[in-house]
N, C-alpha and C positions, 0 to 999 in steps of 0.2 A: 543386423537388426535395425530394422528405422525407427530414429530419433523426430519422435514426436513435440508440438508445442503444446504445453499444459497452463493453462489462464484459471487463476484463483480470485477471484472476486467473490466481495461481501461487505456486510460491516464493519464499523471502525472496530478494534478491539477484539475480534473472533478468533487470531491467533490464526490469522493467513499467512503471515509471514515464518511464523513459526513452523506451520506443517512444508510450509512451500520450500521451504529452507531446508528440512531435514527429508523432503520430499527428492530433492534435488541434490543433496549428499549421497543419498542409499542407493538412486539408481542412477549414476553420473553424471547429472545434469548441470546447466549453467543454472545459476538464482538470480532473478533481476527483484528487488525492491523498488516498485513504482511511486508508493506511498512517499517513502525517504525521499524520492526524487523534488517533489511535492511539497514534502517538507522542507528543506534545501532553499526551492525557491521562496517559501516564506521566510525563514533564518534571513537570506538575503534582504528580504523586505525588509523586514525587521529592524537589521541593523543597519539600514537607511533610511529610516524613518517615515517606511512608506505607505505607511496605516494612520488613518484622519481617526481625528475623537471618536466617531462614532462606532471606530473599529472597522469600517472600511478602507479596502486599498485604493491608492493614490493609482490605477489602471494605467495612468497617459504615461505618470515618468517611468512606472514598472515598466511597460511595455519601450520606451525608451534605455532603457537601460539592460535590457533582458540580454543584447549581445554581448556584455559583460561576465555571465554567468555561464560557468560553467562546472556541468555536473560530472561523477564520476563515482561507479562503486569499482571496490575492489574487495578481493579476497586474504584476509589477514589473518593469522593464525585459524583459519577456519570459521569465520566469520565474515557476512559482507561488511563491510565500511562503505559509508559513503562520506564523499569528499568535495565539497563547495572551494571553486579556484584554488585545490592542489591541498585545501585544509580540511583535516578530518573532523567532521563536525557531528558524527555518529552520537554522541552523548548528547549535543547541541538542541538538537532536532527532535528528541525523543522529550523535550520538556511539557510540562503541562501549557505553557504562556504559547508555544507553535503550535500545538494543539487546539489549542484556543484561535488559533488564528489560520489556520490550514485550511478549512475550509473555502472560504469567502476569495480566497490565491487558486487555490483550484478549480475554481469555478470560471476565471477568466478564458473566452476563447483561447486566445495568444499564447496564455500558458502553455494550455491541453495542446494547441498543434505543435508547439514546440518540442515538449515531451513526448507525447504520441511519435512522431517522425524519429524518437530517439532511440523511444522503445523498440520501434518497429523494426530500426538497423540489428539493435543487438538481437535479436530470437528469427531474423531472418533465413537461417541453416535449419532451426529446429532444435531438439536435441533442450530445451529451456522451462525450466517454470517460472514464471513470474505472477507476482500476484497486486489488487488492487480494487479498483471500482468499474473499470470499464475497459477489464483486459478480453473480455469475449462477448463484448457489445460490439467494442469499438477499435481495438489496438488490433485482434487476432479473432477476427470475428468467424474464419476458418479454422480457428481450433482445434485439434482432434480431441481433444479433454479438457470439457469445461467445468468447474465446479464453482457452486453458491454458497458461500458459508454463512451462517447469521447463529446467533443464540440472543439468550435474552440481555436486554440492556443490562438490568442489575447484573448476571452473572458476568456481562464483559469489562462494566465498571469494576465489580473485585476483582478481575482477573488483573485490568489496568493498576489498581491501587496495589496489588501484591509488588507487581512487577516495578513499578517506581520504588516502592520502598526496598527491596531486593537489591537494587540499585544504589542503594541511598539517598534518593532523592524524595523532596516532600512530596507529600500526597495527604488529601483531602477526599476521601468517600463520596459524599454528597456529591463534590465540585465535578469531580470526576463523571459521575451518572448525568447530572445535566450537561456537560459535554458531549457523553456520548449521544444525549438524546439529540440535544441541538444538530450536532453533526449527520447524525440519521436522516432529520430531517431537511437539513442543508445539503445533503449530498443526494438525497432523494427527488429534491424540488428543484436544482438547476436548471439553468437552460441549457447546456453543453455538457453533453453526455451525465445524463442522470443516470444514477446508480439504481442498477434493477439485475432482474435475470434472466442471462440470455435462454432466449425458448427453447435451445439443445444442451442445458446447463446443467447438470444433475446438484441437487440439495443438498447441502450438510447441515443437520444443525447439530452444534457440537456443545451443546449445554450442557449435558449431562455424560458425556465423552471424556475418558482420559487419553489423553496424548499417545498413549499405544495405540487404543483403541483407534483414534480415527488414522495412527500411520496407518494401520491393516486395513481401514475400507480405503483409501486411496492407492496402495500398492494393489491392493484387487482392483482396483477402473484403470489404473494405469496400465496395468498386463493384462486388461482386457483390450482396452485402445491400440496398444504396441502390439497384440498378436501376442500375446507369449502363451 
């Protein structure tokens, strides 16, 4: 049976990681989280102080310093981790403060090619889902399965708020929804791979979906893609 590539792109918050994840358990797949990658490199900024007052990144030293950084997921009890210079910093990254700052790191060229060329070694065989903002624009723009996710701001801010708190980590309603909007539209308005849909992408919008519900319509596109 041939091992296909599957590219999950959509909104922040839609819970692409989620399906991609359990998408990539049930029919043996590798999972790459692109997002986390993304994150990562903000955490790094971060903790080099390389965000000016106005909440922009310091671009010259980052990109000076980018040979330093280095990413990595792995698979731990069943979950990916991802790992900044050998440190697991999965909890790290998932903050509302990277969140807040993840954008504006993503949007640099130097970033995007660095990661893109990363992405593109791991899911070179196939056989991968991986999910993001510009996995079938731009990363695997030959896809055999593309999928668009989005729902509405408010339902992915409560989705976000549950899942911090779940975690135990603070959360803020409000804070949350103008993140997500900010980001939408940060990530929509780029100059370097803006987030959009690619024209052979099929739509989810998973608002009103529970989590079985959309494993079944992706296990139907995927065993339509694979032949089965």
């Amino acid at each position: 049976m041939k091992k296909i590539t599957i590219a999950i792109d959509g909104h922040s918050s839609c819970g692409k990681s989620t399906m991609a994840k359990m998408l990539a358990k049930e029919i043996g797949y590798v999972y790459v989280d692109t997002g986390a990658m993304y994150r990562a490199v903000t955490l790094f900024a971060m903790r080099h102080d390389l965000f000016q007052s106005d909440g922009t990144p310091d671009a010259g030293k980052l990109q000076e310093l980018l040979p330093e950084i280095d990413i990595d997921q792995q698979l731990i009890d069943g979950t990916t981790q991802t790992f900044l210079n050998a440190e697991n910093v999965e909890r790290e990254i998932r903050t509302m403060e990277v969140s807040g700052h993840v954008s504006p790191i993503a949007a640099l060229p130097f970033v995007r090619e660095k990661l893109v060329e990363q992405q593109r070694k791991m899911g070179s065989t196939g056989g991968i889902v991986m999910d993001g903002r510009d996995i079938g624009t731009v990363v695997f723009p030959d896809a055999e399965l593309k999928i668009f996710v989005t729902a509405s701001a408010e339902v992915r801010a409560q989705r976000r708020y549950k899942e911090l708190l779940g975690k135990g980590m603070p959360a803020d309603y409000d804070e949350i929804l103008r993140n997500v909007e900010e980001r939408d539209y940060m990530d929509s308005h780029r100059e370097t791979s803006p987030l959009r849909k690619a024209d052979d992408a099929i739509e989810l919008d998973n608002s009103h979906m529970t989590i079985a519900e959309q494993q079944q319509w992706l296990m139907e596109k995927w065993k339509e893609r694979a032949g089965l």
